[in-house]
N, C-alpha and C positions, 0 to 999 in steps of 0.2 A: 222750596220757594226760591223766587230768582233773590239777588240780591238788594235793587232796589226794593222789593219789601221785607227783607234782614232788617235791612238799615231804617229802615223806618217802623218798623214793626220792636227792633231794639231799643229805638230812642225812643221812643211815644209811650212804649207798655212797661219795657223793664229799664227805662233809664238810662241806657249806656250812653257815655261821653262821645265826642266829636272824633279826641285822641284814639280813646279805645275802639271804638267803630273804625278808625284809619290803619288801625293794628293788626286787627283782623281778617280785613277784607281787601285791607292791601289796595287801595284805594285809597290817591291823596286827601287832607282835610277838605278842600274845594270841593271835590269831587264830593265825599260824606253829605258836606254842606249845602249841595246840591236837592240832595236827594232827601234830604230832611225841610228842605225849605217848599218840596215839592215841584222845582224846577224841572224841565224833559231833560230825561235821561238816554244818555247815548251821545251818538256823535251824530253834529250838523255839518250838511255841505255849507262849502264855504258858497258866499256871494260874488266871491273874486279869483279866478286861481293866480297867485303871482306868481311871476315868471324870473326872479335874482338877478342870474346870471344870462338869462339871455333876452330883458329886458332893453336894452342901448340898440336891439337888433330889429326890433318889430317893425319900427316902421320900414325897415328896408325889404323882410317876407313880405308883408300886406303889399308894398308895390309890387316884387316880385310875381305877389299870386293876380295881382288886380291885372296885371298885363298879360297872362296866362291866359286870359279870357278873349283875347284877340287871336290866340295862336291854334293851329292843331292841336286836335286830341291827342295826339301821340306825341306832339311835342311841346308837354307842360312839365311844369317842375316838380319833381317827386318829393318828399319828405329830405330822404339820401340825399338828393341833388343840391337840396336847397343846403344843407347839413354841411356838404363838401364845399360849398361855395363859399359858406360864411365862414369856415376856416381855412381858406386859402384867400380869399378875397380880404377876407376883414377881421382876420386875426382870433376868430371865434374860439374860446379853450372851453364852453361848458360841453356837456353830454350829448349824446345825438337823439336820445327817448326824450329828451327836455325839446326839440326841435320837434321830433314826430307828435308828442302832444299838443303844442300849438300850431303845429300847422293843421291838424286834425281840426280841432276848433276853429280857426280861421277858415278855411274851406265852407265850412258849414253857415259861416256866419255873411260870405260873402257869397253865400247862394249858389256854388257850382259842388261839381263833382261828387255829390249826395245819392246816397243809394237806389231813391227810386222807388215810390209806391204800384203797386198792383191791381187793379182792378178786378175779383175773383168775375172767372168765367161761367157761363152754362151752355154751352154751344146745343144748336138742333139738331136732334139726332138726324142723321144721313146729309146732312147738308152741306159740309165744308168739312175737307182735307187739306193737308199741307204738304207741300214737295221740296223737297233739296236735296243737295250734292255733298259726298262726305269722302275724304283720301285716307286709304289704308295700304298694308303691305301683307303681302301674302306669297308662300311659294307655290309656285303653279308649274308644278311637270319639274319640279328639281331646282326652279330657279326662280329667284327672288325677286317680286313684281311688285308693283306700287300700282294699284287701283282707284276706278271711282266708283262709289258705290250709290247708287240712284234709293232714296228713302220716298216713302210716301206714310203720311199717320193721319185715321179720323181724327179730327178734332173730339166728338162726343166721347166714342168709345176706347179711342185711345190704339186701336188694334193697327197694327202697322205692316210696311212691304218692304223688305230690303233686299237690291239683287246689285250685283257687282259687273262693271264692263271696265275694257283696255281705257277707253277715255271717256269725254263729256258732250262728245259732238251729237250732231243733233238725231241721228238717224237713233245713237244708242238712249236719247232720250226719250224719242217715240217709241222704240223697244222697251222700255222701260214703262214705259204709261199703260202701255197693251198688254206686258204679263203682269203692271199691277191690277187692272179689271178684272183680268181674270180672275186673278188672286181674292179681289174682292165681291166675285160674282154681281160686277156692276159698276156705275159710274159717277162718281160723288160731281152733282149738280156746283159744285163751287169748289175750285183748287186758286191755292193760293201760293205765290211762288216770289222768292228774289227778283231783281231782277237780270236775269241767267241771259248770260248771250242765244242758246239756240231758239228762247221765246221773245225776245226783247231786242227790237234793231235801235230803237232809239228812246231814250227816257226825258220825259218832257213836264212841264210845271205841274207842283202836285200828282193827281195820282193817270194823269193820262199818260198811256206809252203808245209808237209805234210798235205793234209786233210786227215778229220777222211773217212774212206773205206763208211760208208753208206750215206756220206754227196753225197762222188763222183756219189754212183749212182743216189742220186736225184736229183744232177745236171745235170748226163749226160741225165736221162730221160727229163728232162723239156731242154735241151739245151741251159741251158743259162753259160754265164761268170761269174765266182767270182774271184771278186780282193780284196785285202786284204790290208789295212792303213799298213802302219807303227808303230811300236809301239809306242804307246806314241801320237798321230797323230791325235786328231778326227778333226784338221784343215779339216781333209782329209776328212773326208764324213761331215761337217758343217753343213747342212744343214738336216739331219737328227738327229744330234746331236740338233740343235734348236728345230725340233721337238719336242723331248722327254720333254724338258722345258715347250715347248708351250700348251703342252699336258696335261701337268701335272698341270701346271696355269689356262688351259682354260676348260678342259673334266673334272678336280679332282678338283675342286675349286668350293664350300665348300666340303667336302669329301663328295662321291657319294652314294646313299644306294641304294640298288635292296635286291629285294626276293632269287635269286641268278646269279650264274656266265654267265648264258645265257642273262641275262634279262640285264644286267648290258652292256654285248656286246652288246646288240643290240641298247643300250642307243648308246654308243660308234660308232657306225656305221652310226646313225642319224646324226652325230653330224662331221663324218667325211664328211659326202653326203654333211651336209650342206655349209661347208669351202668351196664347190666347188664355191658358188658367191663370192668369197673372192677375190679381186685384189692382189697382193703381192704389196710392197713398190718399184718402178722403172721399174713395167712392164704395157705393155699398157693392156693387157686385162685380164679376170679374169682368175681363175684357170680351173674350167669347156671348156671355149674357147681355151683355150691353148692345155689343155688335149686331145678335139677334133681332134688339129691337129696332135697329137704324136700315139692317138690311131691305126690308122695305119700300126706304124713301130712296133709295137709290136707280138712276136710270137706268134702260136696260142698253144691253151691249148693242151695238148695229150689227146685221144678217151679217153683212159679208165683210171680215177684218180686212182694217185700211192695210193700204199697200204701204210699206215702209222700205220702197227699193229706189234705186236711181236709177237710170236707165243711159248710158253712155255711147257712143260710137266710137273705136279707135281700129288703128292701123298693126296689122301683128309686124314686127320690126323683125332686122336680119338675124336677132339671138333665137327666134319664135316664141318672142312673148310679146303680152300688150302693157304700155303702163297705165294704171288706174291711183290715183290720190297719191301722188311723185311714189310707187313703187308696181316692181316690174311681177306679172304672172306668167307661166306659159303654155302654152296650146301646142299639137302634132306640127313638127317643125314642113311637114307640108301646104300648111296654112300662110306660110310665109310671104308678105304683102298684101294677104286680104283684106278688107274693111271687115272686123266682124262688130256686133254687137255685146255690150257686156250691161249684166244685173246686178245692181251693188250692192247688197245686202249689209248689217250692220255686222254677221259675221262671217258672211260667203260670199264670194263672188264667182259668176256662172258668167260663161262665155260661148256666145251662139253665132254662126255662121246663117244665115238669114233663118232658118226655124230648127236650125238644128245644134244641138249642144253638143260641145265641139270639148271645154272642159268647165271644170268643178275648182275652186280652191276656197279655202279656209283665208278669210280677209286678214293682213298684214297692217297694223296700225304704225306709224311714223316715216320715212324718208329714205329711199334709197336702198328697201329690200326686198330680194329674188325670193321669188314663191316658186318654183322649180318639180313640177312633177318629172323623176326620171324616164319614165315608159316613151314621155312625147319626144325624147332623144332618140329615141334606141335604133330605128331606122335609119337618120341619117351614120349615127355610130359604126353601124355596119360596114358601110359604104367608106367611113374613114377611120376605122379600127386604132390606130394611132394615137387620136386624139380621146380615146379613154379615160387614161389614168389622169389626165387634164382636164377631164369634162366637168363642170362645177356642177352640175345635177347628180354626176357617178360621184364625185369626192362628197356630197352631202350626204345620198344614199349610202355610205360604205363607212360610214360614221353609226348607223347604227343594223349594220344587213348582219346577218348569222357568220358566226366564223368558219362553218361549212361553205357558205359559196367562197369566201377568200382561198379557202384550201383545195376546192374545186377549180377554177382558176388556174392555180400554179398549177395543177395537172394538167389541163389543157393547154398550159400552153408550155408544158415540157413538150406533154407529148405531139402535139401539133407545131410547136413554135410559135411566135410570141404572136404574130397578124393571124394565121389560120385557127390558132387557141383563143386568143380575144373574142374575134368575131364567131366564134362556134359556143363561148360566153355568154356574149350577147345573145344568142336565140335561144340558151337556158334563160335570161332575165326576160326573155318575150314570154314564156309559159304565164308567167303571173297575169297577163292579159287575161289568159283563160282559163282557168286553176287558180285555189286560196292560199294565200301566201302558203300557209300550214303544211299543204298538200306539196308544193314546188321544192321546199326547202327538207321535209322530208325523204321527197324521192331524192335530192342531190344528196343526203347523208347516206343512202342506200346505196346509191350510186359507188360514190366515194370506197367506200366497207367495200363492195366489190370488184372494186378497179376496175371501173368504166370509166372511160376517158372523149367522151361525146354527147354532144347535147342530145341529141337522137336514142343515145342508152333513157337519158333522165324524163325523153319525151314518153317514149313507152312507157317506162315503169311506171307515169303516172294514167298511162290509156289505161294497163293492165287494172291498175289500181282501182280504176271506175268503172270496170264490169264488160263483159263477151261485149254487150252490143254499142258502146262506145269504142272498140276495136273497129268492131264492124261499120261504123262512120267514120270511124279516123281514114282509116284504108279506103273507104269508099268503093263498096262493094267488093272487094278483092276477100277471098275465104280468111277466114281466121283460123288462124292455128292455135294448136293448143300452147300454154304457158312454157317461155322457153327459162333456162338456165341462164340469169341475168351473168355468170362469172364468166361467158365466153365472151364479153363483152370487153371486156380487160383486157382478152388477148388479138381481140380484132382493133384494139387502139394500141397497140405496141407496148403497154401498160405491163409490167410482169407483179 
């Protein structure tokens, strides 16, 4: 039995005194007295909490916090704050937990900074999605890169899309909307967004916004809704907002490393498919099952995928490149002062002389950097051999080429000297025009082993390599002979 019925069940049946009950139970006479009289047992909250020592202060916290209500959020007074002020301002010696307690209380009593009730949701299945932007860091190709990562989550079911780009601009945001349909085999009739610069040119009273003109038409093409939070508001899409957290603790946790940005997506992708067995906290079935029943209400994709290119006009300058988004590409330095045309893609950029594509490069995101294919040199390099070891397309390339061509190289140009060796060089780095890297850098190790000392040895060995009747096109109808002794090769370049 608990002790309030000891104590009463002692005094009432068997008699024991006040003292002796206080002896026992260890529990003052008051207290006995209490419980014999039938008074509530326990302890009451008080009606008051007094404050001793930091009573002479209060009214100076309550104006403190009352003027806090004029100021930014981010610049209101903390518990700390208020703590360090009263003992440096006004001589304050009690505790700083005697200060966080009533400022706790005061808060509450003057109606701000309160936790906040929730309304539970039950969204319509297929109806509404949420989009936002989330920064992570990742190694990508050996080096350390800080990403954005584009989320998209059904409201109903919870199932979600996460893919990662260089930045937030707008081309990577339409890229983004496109592999998430896909992802989702469809097009949720209502997406809900911040408000994001590449969809929002201006934000106006309540919930109207200017959108930006090319958001409008990729919305009107795909037909769906954008609604837009309030400022200040990701109460408002919450759930995507959770996302980006979850994302970031669960997909980027330990920091992620891929070879590069594809590889790393496709990591990302796996790992979203996988969430589909995931139950959520309060719902009966998984996210896969749910998603099942929403797929449905979803719109279908349009026949022909919107175009997400730019389309530009520039001038190829005296280096033979064009600049596109303040950074430089380059095209066959023969092109030199053309007009040509360039396609911006959100990770390519394609370069055409009126309908003919002229080159290819992988997009470059920030200011002031050379995308440099070496091949579009190699021509004029000939012609100025010289200027090689100075070429910034040769000092890129030669940062990661095989250490067979560097060793090749120095033989050509023992044996030729240093102008007739370079450029006899260069017409080995023209093979890869027509031959797989694999194939060009092999016959130069072959080469090498046999002391051959001419691009013409390394030309062969790769005709030989490709069979009788690519001889017989090389030559151009001239008979072929049968397989010669590549080691004479050695001694017709001076080589021993």
């Amino acid at each position: 039995m608990d002790q309030y019925e000891f104590i009463r069940t002692a005094h009432r049946v068997y008699g024991k005194n006040i003292s002796e009950l206080s002896r026992v139970t260890g529990h003052s006479r008051n207290t006995v007295k209490k419980a014999v009289r039938g008074e509530p047992w326990g302890y009451r909250e008080r009606e008051k909490q007094p404050f001793p020592a930091l009573g002479p202060y209060l009214t100076i916290i309550d104006g403190w916090l009352t003027d806090d209500k004029e100021q930014p959020k981010k610049q209101r007074h903390t518990a700390r704050r208020i703590y360090n002020r009263l003992v440096t301002e006004h001589g304050y010696a009690g505790g700083e937990s005697t200060v966080r307690r009533y400022v706790r209380i005061a808060k509450v009593n003057l109606g701000f900074d309160s936790t906040g009730a929730f309304i539970p949701g039950d969204p319509e299945a297929g109806f509404e999605a949420e989009v936002d932007w989330g920064t992570a860091t990742a190694i990508i190709a050996g080096k350390r890169t800080t990403l954005k990562f584009f989320c998209m989550r059904s409201k109903y079911s919870g199932k979600h899309f996460v893919r990662a780009y260089p930045c937030e601009r707008q081309q990577a945001f339409f890229d983004a909307h496109l592999h998430a349909f896909q992802f989702f085999s469809g097009i949720f009739p209502v997406l809900i967004y911040d408000n994001l610069t590449p969809a929002v040119r201006k934000v106006l009273q309540g919930r109207s916004r200017i959108e930006q003109d090319s958001f409008r038409k990729f919305r009107a093409y795909h037909s769906f809704e954008a609604r837009f939070t309030n400022r200040n508001a990701g109460n408002e899409k919450g759930g995507v907002e959770g996302l980006v957290g979850f994302s970031r603790r669960n997909y980027m946790v330990p920091v992620p490393e891929a070879t590069s940005l594809e590889e790393f997506n496709a990591m990302l992708l796996e790992q979203c498919l996988a969430y589909g067995s995931h139950t959520i906290d309060g719902r009966e079935h998984s996210v896969d099952v749910l998603f099942e029943a929403e797929k449905e209400h979803l719109l279908t994709m349009p026949e022909s995928v919107f175009s997400n290119q730019q389309s530009l006009t520039c001038k190829v300058d005296k280096f033979g490149t064009v600049i596109v988004d303040k950074n430089r590409y380059s095209v066959p330095t023969r092109y030199t002062g053309q007009q040509v045309s360039v396609l911006l893609g959100v990770d390519s950029v394609a370069i055409y002389l009126k309908t003919r594509k002229i080159a290819v490069h992988k997009r470059l995101y920030g200011n002031n950097k050379w995308q440099l294919d070496p091949d579009h040199y190699l021509d004029l390099l000939q012609e100025r051999p010289m200027a090689f070891n100075s070429a910034r397309p040769i000092r890129q390339w030669r940062i990661s080429w095989p250490e067979s061509l560097e060793k090749f190289l120095d033989r050509l140009c023992l044996a030729q000297g240093e102008t007739k060796g370079t450029k006899d060089f260069i017409a080995v780095l023209m093979l890869y025009r027509n031959y797989e890297a694999s194939e060009v850098e092999t016959a130069v190790e072959l080469a090498f082993e046999n002391n051959i000392s001419s691009s013409q040895g390394v030309r062969h060995l790769l005709i030989y390599a490709n069979g009788v009747e690519s001889v017989t096109n090389a030559l151009d109808g001239w008979e072929s002979l049968p397989p010669a002794d590549v080691k004479q090769y050695g001694q017709l370049g001076g080589v021993q």
